[in-house]
C-alpha positions as CSV (number, residue, x, y, z in Angstrom):
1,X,108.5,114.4,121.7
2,X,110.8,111.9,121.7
3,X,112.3,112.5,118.5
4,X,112.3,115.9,118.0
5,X,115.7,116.9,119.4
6,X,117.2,114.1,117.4
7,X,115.6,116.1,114.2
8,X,117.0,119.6,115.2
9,X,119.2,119.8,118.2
10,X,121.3,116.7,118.3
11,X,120.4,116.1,114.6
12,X,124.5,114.7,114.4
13,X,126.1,112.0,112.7
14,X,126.7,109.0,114.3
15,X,129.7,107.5,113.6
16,X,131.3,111.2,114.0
17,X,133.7,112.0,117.6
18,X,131.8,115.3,118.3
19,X,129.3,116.0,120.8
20,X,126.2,116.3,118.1
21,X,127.7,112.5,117.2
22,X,127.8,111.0,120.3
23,X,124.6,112.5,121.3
24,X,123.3,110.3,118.6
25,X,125.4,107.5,119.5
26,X,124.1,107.0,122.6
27,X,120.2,107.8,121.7
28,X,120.9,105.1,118.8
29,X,122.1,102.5,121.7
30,X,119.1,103.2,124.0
31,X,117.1,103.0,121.3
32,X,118.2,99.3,120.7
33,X,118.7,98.3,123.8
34,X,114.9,98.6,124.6
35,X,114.4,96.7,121.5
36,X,116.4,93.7,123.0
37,X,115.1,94.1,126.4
38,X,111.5,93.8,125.1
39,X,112.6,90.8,122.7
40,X,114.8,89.3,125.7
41,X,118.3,89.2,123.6
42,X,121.0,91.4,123.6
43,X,121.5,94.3,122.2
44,X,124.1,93.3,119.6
45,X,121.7,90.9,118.1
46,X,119.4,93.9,117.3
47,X,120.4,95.5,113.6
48,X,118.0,98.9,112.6
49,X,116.6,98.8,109.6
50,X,114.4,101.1,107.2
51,X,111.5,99.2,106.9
52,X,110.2,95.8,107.9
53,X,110.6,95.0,104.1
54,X,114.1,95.4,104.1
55,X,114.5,93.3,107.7
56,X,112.7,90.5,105.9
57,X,114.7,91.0,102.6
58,X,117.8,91.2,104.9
59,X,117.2,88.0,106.4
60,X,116.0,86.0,104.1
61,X,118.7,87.3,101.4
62,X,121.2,87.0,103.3
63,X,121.1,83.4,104.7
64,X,120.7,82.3,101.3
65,X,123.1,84.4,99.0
66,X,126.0,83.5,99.9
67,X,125.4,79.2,99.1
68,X,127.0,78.6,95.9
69,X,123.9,77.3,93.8
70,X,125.4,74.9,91.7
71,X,127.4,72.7,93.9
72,X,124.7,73.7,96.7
73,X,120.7,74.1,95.8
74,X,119.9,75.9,98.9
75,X,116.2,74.9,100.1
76,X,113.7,77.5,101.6
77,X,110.7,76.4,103.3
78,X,107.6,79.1,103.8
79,X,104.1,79.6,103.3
80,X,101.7,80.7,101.1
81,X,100.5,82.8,103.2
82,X,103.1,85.3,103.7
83,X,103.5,88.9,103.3
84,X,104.6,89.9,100.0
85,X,108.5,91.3,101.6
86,X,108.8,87.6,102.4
87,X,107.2,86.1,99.8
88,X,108.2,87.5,96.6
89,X,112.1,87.6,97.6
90,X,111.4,83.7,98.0
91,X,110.1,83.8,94.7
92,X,113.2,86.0,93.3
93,X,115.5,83.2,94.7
94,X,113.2,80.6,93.1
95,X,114.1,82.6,89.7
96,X,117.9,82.4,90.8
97,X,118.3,79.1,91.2
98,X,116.7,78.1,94.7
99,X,114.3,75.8,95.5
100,X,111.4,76.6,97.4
101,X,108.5,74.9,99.1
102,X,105.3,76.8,99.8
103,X,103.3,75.2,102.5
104,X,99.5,75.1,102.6
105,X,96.9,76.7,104.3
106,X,94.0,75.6,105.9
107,X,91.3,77.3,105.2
108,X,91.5,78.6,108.8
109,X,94.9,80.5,107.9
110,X,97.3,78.1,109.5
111,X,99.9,75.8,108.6
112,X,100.5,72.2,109.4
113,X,103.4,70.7,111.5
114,X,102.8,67.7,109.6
115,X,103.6,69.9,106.2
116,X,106.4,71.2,107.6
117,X,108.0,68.2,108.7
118,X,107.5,66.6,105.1
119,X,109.2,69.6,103.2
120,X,112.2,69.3,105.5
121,X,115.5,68.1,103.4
122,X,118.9,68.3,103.8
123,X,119.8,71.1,101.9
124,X,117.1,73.2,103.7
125,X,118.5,75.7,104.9
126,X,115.8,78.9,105.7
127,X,112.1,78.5,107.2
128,X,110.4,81.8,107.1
129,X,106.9,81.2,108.9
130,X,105.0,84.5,109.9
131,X,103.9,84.9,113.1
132,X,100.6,86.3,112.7
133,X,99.1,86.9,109.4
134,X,98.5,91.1,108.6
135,X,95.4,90.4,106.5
136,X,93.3,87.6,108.5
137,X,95.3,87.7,112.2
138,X,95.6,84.3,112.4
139,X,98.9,83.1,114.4
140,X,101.1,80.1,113.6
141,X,102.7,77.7,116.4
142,X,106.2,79.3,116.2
143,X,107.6,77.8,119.0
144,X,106.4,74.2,117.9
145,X,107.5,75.2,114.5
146,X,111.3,75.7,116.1
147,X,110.9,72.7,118.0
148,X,110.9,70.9,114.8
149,X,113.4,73.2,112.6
150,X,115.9,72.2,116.3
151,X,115.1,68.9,116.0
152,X,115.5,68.1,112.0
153,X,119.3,70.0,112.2
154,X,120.4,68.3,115.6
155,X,124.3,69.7,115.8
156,X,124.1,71.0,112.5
157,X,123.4,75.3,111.8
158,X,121.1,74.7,108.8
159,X,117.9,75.7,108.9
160,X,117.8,78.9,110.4
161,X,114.3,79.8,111.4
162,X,112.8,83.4,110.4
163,X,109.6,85.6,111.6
164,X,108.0,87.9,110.5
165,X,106.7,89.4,113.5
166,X,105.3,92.7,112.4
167,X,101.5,92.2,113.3
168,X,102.4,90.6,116.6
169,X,104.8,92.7,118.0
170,X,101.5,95.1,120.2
171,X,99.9,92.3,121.1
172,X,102.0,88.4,121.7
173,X,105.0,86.7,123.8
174,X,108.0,88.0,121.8
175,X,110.6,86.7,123.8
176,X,112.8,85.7,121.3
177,X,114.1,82.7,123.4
178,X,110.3,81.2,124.7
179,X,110.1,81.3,120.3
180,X,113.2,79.5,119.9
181,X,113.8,81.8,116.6
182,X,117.4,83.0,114.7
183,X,116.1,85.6,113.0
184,X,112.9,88.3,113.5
185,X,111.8,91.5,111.3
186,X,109.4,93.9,113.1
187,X,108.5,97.7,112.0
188,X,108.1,101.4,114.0
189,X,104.6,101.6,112.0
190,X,102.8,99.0,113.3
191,X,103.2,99.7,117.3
192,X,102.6,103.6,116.6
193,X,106.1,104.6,116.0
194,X,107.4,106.7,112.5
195,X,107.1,105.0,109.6
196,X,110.2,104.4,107.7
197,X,111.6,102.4,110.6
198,X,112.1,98.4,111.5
199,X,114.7,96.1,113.2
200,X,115.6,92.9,112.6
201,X,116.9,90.2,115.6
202,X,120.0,88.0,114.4
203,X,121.2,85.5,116.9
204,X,124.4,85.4,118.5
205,X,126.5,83.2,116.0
206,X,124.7,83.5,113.4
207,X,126.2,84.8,109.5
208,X,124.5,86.8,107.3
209,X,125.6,88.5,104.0
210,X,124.5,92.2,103.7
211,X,122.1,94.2,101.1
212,X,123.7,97.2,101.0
213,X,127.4,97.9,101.0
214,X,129.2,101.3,102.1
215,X,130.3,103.1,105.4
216,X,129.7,99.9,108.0
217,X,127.1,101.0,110.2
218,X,124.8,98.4,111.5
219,X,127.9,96.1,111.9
220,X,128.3,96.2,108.5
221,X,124.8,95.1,107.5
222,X,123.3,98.1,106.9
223,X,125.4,101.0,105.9
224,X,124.5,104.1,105.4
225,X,123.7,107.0,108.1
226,X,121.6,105.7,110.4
227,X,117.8,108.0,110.7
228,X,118.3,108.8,114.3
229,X,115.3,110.5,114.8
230,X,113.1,107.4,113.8
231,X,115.2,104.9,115.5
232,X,114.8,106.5,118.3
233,X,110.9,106.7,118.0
234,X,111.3,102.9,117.4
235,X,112.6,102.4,120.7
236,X,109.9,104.9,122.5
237,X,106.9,103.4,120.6
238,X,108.6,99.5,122.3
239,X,108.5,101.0,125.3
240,X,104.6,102.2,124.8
241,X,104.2,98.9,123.8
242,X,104.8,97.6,127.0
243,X,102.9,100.2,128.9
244,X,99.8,99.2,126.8
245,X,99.7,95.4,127.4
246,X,95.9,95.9,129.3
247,X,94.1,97.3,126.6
248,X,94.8,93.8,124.8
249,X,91.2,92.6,126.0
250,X,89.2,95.7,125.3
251,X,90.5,95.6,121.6
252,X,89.6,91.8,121.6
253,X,86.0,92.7,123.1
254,X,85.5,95.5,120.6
255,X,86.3,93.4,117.4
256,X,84.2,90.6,118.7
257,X,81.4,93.0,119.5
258,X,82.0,94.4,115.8
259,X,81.6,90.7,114.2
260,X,78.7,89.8,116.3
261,X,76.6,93.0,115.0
262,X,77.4,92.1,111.4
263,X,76.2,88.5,111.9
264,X,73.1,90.1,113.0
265,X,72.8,92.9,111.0
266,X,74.3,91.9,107.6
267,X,73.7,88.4,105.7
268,X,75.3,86.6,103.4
269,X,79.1,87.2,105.3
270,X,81.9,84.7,105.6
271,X,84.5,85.1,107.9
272,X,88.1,85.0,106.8
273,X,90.4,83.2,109.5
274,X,89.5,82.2,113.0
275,X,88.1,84.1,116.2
276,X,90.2,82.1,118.5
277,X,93.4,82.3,117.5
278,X,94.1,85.0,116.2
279,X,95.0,88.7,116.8
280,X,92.6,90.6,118.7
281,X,92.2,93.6,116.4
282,X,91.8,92.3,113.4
283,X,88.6,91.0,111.4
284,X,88.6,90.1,107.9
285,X,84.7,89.1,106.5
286,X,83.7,88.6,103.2
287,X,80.5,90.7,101.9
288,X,79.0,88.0,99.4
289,X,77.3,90.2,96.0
290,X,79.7,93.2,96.6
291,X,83.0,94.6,95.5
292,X,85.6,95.2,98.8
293,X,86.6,98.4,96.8
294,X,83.0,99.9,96.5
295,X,82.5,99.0,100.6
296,X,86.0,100.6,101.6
297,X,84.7,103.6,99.4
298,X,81.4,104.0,100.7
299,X,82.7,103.7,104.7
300,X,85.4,106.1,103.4
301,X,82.8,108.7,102.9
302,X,81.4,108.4,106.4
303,X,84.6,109.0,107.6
304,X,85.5,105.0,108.4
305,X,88.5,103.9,107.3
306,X,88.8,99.8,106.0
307,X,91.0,97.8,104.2
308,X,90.5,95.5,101.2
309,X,93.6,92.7,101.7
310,X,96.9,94.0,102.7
311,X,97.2,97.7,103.1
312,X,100.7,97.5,101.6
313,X,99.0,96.7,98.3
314,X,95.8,98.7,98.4
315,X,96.9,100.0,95.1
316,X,96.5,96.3,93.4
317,X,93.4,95.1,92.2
318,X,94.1,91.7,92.0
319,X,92.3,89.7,94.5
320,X,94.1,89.2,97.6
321,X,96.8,85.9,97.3
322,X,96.3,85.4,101.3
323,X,92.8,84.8,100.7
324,X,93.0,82.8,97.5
325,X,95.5,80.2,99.6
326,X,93.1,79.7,102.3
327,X,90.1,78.6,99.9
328,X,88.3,81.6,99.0
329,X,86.8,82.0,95.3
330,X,88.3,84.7,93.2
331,X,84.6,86.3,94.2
332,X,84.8,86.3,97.7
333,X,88.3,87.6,97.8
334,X,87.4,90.7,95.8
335,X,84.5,90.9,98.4
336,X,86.4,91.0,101.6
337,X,87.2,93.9,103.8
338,X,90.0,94.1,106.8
339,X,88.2,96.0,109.8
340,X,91.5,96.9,112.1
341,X,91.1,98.4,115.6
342,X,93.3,99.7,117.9
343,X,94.9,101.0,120.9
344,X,92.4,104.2,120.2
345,X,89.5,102.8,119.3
346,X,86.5,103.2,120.7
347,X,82.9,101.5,121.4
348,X,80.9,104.2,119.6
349,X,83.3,103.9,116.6
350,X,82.3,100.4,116.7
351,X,78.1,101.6,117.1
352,X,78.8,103.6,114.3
353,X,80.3,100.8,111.7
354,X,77.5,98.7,113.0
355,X,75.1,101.7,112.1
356,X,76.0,102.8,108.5
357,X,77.6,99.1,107.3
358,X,73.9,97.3,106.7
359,X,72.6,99.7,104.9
360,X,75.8,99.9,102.4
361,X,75.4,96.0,101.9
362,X,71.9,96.5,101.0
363,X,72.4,99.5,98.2
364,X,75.6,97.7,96.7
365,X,73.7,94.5,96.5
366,X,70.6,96.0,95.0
367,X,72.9,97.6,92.4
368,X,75.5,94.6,91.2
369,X,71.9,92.5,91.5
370,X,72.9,89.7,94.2
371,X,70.1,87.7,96.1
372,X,71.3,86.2,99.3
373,X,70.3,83.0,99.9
374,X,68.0,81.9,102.2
């Protein structure tokens, strides 16, 4: 409802004089100033983008394009653990020139200080650490993490420290100043706003080089007419966000009521990541003996929908990297499904997984032939 004048009424310009253009104007300014209010910044620190891909890409190509890479090796620290929109731009700066260090896992999902402080170096001049991990939930120590990043630079500006705080957004502390970050991606999708839709938080001070070059909008970061209509279901799907903050612990009861009755009900499982700190809608468990795909297939049919790795990549068959940097075999990966509740999900959607999800183990292992061991 939000929206829809923005997509027929008011659908104006921004940057136009006229009444349709300032209409839009001010929805667009709204629109971000509920975005700083819920990170606790200002609202000129807040640029829209269309995608968390492209807030990631933005941050993390434009602290580090404009170093000279001869004279100046610019030094990126992140992990390998990250979403592909951080990771492979880090590996596209590899290719250019930059050097990169990709920290470790444990085979819980998290990083270690103690790595961190290691990879530090003079010429570092970018962490990107995600705040909680989209295919395992786990969530990194970001405001230890700054902590250190403040403490290694003293006076200096370099490193900057980046989030990706896409998972995190519906459910964890924000506050851009309690996280001591520079920079933070989020997206509309992922608190039940329009896809096609993110932001990305630059601190006050800080320079960036753009990705796209034309009219200015965006402070001159993002040009290109602004989607008023989506922005402005960014800023009403914040707001929701807000609004929601109680249903945290049913979601957290329902997953661990979900991963309780496939301990009982299903052998032969490993769990991917941690129960304690970590998101509380997601669950990532390996089904030793069976292929993810044939299990998100066969829930698909009873009308359940599951994930194998990252959504983003459903499309690859690869095993998922996340997985394969916190220990698992190239076997396990390729067996693992994401369950992923939400703000609408309910207990006898969770009776019903539990119901149908045994008996799908059983056939699928009968078929590929796998014993489970006793």
């Amino acid at each position: 409802m939000a929206m829809r004048p923005y997509l027929d009424e008011f659908a104006g310009n921004p940057s136009s004089l006229h009444f349709f253009g300032r209409k839009s104007k001010e929805a667009i300014d709204e629109a971000r100033k509920r975005v700083a209010k819920f990170l606790n910044c200002s609202p000129e620190e807040i640029i829209f983008t269309g995608s968390a891909t492209e807030a990631n890409n933005l941050a993390i190509f434009g602290v580090v394009k404009p170093f000279n890479f001869v004279s100046v090796r610019p030094h990126i620290i992140t992990s390998s653990i990250e979403h592909s929109s951080v990771f492979e731009p880090c590996q596209v700066l590899e290719d250019e020139g930059a050097e990169v260090t990709y920290l470790p896992s444990t085979r819980d999902g998290f990083v270690k200080i103690a790595d961190l402080i290691k990879a530090l170096k003079k010429n570092t001049v970018l962490v990107s650490i995600i705040y909680a991990n989209n295919e395992i939930g786990t969530i990194q120590p970001i405001a230890e993490i700054s902590k250190i990043i403040k403490k290694f630079r003293k006076s200096e500006k370099f490193p900057l420290f980046h989030i990706d705080a896409v998972q995190g957004i519906n459910y964890l502390d924000c506050s851009v100043e309690k996280l001591g970050v520079d920079l933070l991606s989020l997206s509309g999708q992922k608190i039940y706003g329009p896809k096609g839709v993110g932001a990305l938080y630059i601190k006050r001070g800080v320079s960036i080089a753009p990705l796209i070059y034309g009219g200015g909008q965006e402070k001159g970061l993002r040009s290109g007419t602004e989607n008023v209509a989506f922005i402005i279901g960014l800023g009403e799907a914040i707001r929701q966000v807000l609004k929601n903050k109680s249903k945290i612990a049913k979601i957290r009861s329902l997953r661990n009521k979900l991963y309780k009755g496939i301990l009982k009900s299903v052998p032969g499982i490993k769990l991917n990541g941690s129960m304690e700190n970590s998101l509380p809608n997601i669950l990532n468990i390996t089904f030793k003996g069976v292929e993810g795909e044939a299990v998100e297939l066969a829930l698909d049919n009873k009308g359940i929908a599951v994930s194998t790795g990252s959504a983003c990549a459903s499309h690859d068959l690869k095993p998922s990297r996340v997985l394969l940097a916190i220990g698992l075999s190239h076997e396990e990966a390729h067996g693992a499904i994401r369950f992923s509740l939400g703000r609408y999900t309910a207990k006898e959607e969770i009776d019903e997984v539990l119901k149908v999800l045994p008996q799908i183990i059983k056939r699928l292992r009968k078929i590929s032939g796998y014993k489970v061991k006793k």
